[in-house]
Steps between C-alpha positions, in 0.01 A plus 500: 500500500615873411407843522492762290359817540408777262440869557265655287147440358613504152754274538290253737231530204743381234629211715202422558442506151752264355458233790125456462481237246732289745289577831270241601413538892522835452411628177144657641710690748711652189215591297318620822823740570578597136129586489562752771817650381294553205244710709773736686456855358794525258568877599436702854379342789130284583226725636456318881204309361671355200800417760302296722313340217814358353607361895149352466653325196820409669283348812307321261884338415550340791314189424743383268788556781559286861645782641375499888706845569293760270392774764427785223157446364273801304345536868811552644630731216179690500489555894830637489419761181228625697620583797766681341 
């Protein structure tokens, strides 16, 4: 097992890109997160509402993942834009 990380939404997008006709377990969880790359604004920043609708996509994610750790949800995100 390896790691390799990647910095960048392009970049993630056009790995993602060239390894989904090899992905099997988790191909839905590349088309589910080149989907939402697709959907970032590609200039300025999201209005609040369009922010917390793409963590609503990202939460929607996490059934494809094991992960036990994830303490960030939209709830989380949106409690803390709020209050601030």
């Amino acid at each position: 097992m390896c790691e390799y990380t990647i910095v960048g939404m392009d970049y993630v997008r056009k790995v993602l890109k060239k390894l989904l006709p090899n992905l099997y377990l988790k191909k839905q969880l590349a088309k589910a997160i080149i989907k939402l790359i697709d959907s970032w604004p590609k200039y300025g920043r999201p209005t609040l509402k369009e922010y917390l609708k793409f963590c609503r996509q990202v939460d929607a994610t996490a059934v494809y993942n094991y992960s036990k750790k994830r303490t960030i949800t939209t709830a989380t995100v949106e409690k803390y834009l709020t209050k601030n």
